[in-house]
N, C-alpha and C positions, 0 to 999 in steps of 0.2 A: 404459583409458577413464577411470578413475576421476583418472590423474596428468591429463591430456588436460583434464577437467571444473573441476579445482582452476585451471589453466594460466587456461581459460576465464574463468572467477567472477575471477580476481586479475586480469586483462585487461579485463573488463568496471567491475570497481570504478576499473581508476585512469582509464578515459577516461570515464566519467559520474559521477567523485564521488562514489561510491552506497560504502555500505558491505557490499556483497557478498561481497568476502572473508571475513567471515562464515559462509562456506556451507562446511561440511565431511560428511562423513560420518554426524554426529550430526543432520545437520536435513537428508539428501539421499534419496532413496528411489528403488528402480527398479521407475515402473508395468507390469504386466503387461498394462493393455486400456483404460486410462481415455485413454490419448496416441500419437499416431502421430507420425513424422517428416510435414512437408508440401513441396510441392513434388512434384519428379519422380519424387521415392520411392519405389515401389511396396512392396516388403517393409517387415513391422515384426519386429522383435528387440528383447525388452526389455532384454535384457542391454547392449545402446549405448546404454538411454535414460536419463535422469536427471529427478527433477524434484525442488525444492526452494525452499525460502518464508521469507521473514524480515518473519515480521508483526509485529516488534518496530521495524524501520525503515519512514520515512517519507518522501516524496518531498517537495523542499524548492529554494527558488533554486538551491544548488550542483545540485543533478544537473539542474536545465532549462536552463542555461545551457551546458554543451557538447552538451546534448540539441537544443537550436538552430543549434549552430554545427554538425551533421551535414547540414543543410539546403542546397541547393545556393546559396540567396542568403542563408543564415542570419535573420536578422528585417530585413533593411533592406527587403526588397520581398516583395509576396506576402501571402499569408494568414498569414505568421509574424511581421506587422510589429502584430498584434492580442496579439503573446504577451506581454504585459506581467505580470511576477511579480506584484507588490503585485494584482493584480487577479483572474488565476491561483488565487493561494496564500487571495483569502480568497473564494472560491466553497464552497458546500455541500460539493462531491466534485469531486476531480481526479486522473488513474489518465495514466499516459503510458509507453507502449512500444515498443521496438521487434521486428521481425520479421525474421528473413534466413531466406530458402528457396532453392535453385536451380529456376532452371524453362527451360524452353527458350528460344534463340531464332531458331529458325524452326521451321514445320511438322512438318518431317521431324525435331527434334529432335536433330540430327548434333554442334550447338555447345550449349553450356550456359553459365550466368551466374545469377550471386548475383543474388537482389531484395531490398533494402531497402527495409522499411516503415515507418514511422513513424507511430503515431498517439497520440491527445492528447483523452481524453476529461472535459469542465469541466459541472459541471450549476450555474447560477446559483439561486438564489432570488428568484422573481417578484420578489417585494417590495419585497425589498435591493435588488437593482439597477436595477428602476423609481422605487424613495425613493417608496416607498407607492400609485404609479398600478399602475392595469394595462396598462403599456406597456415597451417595454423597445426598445433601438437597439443598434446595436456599440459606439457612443461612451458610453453609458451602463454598459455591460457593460465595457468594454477602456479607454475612454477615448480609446480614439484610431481611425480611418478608415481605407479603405483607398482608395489612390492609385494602384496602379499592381498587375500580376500580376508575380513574378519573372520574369525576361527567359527564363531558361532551359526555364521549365514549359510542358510542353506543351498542359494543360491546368489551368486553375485555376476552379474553379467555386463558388458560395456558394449550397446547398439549403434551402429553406423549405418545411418539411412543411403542406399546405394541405389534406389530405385532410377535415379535417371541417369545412372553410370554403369550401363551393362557389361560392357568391355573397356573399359577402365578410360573414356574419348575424353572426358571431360576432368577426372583429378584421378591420381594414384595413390594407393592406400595403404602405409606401411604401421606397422608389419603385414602382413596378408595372412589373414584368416581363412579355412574351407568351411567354420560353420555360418549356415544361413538360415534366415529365418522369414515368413511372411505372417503378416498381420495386416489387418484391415481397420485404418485408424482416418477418421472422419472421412467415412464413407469412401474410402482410395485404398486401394492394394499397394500396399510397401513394404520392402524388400531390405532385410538390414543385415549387415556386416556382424557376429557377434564374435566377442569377448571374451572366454569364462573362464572368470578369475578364481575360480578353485579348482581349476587344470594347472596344474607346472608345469604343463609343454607351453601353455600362453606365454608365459614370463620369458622363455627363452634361454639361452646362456647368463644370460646380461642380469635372471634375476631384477629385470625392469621393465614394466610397459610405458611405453611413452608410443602413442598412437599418434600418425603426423598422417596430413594428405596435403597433397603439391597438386594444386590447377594446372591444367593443362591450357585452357579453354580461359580467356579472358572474359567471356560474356556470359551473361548467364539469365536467365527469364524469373521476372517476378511473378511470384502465384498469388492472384485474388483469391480469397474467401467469399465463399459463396453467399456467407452470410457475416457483414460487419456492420458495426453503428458509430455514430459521431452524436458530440451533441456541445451546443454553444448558448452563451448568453448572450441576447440581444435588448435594444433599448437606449437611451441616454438618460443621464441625470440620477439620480438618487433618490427617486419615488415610485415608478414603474418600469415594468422592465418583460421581456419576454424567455422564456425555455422553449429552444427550439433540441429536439430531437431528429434526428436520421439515421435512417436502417434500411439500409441497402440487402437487396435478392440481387447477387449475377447472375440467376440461374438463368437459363436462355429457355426456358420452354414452361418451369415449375414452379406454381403457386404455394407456398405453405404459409401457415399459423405462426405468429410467435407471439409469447407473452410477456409483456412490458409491466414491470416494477419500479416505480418512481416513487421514493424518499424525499421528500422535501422539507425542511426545518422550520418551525412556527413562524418565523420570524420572516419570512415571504411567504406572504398571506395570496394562495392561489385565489382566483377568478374562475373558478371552475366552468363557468356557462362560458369560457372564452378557448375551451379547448376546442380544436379543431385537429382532422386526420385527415392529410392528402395523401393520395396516390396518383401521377403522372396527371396532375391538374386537379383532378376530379376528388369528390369528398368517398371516403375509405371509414366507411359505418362498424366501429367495433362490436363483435356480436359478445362479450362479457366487457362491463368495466364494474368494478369495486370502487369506492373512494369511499376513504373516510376523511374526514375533516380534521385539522388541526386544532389544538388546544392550548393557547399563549403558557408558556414556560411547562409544558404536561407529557404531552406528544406531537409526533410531527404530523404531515400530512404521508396517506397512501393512496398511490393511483395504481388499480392495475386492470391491463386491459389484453384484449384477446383480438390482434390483429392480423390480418390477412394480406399478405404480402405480395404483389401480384408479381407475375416472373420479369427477371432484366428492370428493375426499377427503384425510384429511391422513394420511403413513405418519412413526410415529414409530421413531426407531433408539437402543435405547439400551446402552450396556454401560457395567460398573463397571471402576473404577481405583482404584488406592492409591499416597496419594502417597509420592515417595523420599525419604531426608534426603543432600540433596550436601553436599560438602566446601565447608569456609567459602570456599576459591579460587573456588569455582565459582558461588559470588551475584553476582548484577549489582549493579554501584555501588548501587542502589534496591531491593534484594529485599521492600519490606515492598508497593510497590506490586504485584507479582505475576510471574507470569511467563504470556506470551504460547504460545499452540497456534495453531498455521495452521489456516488456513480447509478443510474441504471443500471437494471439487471434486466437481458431479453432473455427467455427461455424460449428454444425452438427443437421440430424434428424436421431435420434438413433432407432435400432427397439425397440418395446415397445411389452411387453410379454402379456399385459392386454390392452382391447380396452377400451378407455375413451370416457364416455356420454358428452360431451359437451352442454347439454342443462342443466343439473345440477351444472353446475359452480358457480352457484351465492350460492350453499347449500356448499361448500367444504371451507373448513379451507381457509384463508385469502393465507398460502404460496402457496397454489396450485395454484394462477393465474399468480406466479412467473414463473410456467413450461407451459407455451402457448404449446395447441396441436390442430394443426388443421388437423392431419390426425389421424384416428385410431390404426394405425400399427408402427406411430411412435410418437417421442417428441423432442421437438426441447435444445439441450442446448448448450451454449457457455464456453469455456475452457482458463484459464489465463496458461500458462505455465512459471516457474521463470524465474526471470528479471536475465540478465549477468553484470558478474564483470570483464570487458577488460581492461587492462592494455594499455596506451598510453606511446612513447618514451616521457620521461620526464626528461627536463634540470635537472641539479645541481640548486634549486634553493637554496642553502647554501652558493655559490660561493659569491652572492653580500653582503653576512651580512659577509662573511670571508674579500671581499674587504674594505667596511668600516670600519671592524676594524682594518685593516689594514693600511687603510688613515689614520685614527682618533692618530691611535701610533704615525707615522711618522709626522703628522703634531702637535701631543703634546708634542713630544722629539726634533724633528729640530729646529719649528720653536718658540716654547715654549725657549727655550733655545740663541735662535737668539737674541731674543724680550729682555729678561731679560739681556743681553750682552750691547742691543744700549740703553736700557733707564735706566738701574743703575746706580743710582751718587754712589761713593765711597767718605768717610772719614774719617779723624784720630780721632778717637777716645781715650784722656788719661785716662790711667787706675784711679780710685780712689783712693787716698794718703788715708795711716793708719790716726787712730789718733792721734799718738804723733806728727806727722810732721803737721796736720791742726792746731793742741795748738801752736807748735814753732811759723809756718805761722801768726796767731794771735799776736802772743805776739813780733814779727818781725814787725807785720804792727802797731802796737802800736807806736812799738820803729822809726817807717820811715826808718826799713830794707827792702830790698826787700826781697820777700819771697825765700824759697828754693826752 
């Protein structure tokens, strides 16, 4: 498995760019309950499974540009003709991945096939890309329109969540569409404006869609999540140090479970007897934890644990570490800016306010298969919380370029100076006679005088 996973990472870096081969053993871990296979898979075995994080790398032009050409029309037609880098690359947040699962294809399940998914998650800011209104369009966001759907696609669709805009109080929506659709996505009934871009009646005269909505309504209510996590480093100095975690329940009445995945690198040596779990003061007893121990230069550490969330409250998780001293090899080009820990991953099923038909799935917008529910009361989601910036005890490495220029003086002033000593010839050199005395000399050596 493990030669199998290296095969994979080195295959995955050279067709997206991405610097993935980076992923070895020291930053790979095998979850025991936080990750399943998907698709047709029924059994889980953790012993096939891998997961692993490089939150030191960032997504950037080179890895979207063969990330497009996987595209069946690549960006010339379709909703991929909006993927404009420079536009892309300076939004608040942008996250793009893909997915391959086998899933059936018929009924009976007799033939099987790979799915490829690709998705591509951009969050604009109002502001920025209205230029101070509160309105915002695709050509304002992208700068460019869409004209046509790819030839190939079967379906191509563009959703406008309108759920808290039932009679248009709060922003106006051009062009205005009569198709509508409902879907039930993190446990909420939402209501969306669609698209469909293999209709000609969409496009208009104009042969262009450029979708714009104008605010009406200046103010507008932020929505918590019901389930969010934070998580910081605590400590002073450059030898111990604390990992505090927090994962907040809003929920005002509802207890649930979530499952906590922490990755941590050899090189902060946990204290495991120092972990502790609050809830609202009091100690909050995990009924599963996993650890395994870390292994200097091998593997990292894994925590994972099975907690219980009480309703309206924040659970903190903390345990101590001490930092390692690595080998001068082993600093990154930058070691004084620090060194990066992956993010947590919480796995939970959240309660859900609205019971979801699960026989109408195949009718619901394409993201709704992203929220898998298989119970009615809740919905299942997973939570990244940011990656940490630890500071390691980090040599002088200025010392050895101070050393050699230190050599390099000494040995160009001593021994420079030595060398020009033993191999100088020295001679006399007579100054050049005026020229009255070279005429006398002349007119001397005429006469069979010796000269002056």
């Amino acid at each position: 498995v493990d030669a199998t996973w290296k095969e994979l990472t080195n295959v995955l870096s050279g067709i997206f760019c991405a610097s993935l081969n980076f992923i070895d053993s020291t930053n790979t871990v095998q979850p025991s309950a936080s990750f399943k296979p998907l698709g047709i898979a029924n059994g889980t075995d953790h012993r096939f499974l891998r997961y692993a994080t490089l939150p030191r790398e960032i997504v950037c032009t080179e890895n979207l540009t063969p990330w497009k050409k996987l595209l069946p029309c690549g960006s010339k037609a379709g909703l991929a003709v909006l993927l404009k880098s420079e536009k892309l690359f300076h939004s608040s947040f942008h996250s793009q991945a893909v997915h391959i699962r086998p899933v059936c294809q018929d009924q009976q399940c007799k033939t099987m096939s790979l799915e490829l998914r690709q998705t591509l998650n951009v969050v604009f800011d109002l502001h920025t890309s209205g230029q101070g209104k509160r309105e915002w369009s695709l050509f304002k966001m992208f700068s460019r329109t869409l004209t046509e759907a790819c030839p190939l696609a079967a379906s191509s669709k563009i959703y406008i969540d309108i759920t808290d805009n039932p009679q248009e109080e709060q922003f106006e929506l051009s062009p205005a569409t009569p198709l509508l659709s409902q879907a039930v996505v993190l446990g909420d009934r939402r209501t969306f404006s669609v698209y469909d871009l293999t209709q000609q009646v969409t496009f208009g005269t104009v042969r262009s869609l450029n979708v714009l909505i104008r605010w009406k309504s200046t103010e507008g209510d932020m929505l918590r999540p019901l389930l969010h996590a934070e998580r910081y480093v605590a400590g002073y100095g450059l030898q111990t140090g604390e990992i505090h975690t927090l994962m907040y329940n809003n929920h005002p009445f509802r207890s649930f479970p979530v499952l906590l995945l922490d990755s941590v690198p050899w090189y902060l040596r946990l204290y495991i007897h120092t972990l502790t779990v609050t809830s609202k003061g009091k100690d909050n007893k995990p009924s599963y934890i996993h650890y395994e121990p870390s292994k200097d230069r091998v593997r990292p550490h894994l925590l994972e644990m099975l907690v219980q969330l009480p309703p309206h409250s924040v659970t903190e998780i903390t345990v101590q570490f001490e930092r390692a001293l690595l080998k001068w090899t082993e600093y990154t080009p930058d070691p004084n800016h620090g060194f990066y820990v992956g993010s947590s991953v919480i796995s939970a099923l959240v309660p859900s306010t609205v019971a979801m038909n699960t026989n109408i799935t195949e009718e619901q917008p394409l993201f709704s298969t992203f929220f898998p529910c298989k119970e009615e009361s809740s919905y299942f989601v997973r939570v990244y919380t940011e990656p940490l910036l630890v500071n390691l005890p980090t040599p002088d490495f200025s010392m050895p370029y101070n050393v050699i220029c230190l050599t390099c003086t000494v040995v160009a002033v001593g021994y420079g100076s030595l060398y020009n000593l033993l191999t100088r010839s020295f001679q006399i050199e007579e100054p050049n006679p005026g020229l009255a005395k070279r005429i006398a000399n002349i007119i001397r050596k005429m006469r069979g005088v010796p000269p002056l």
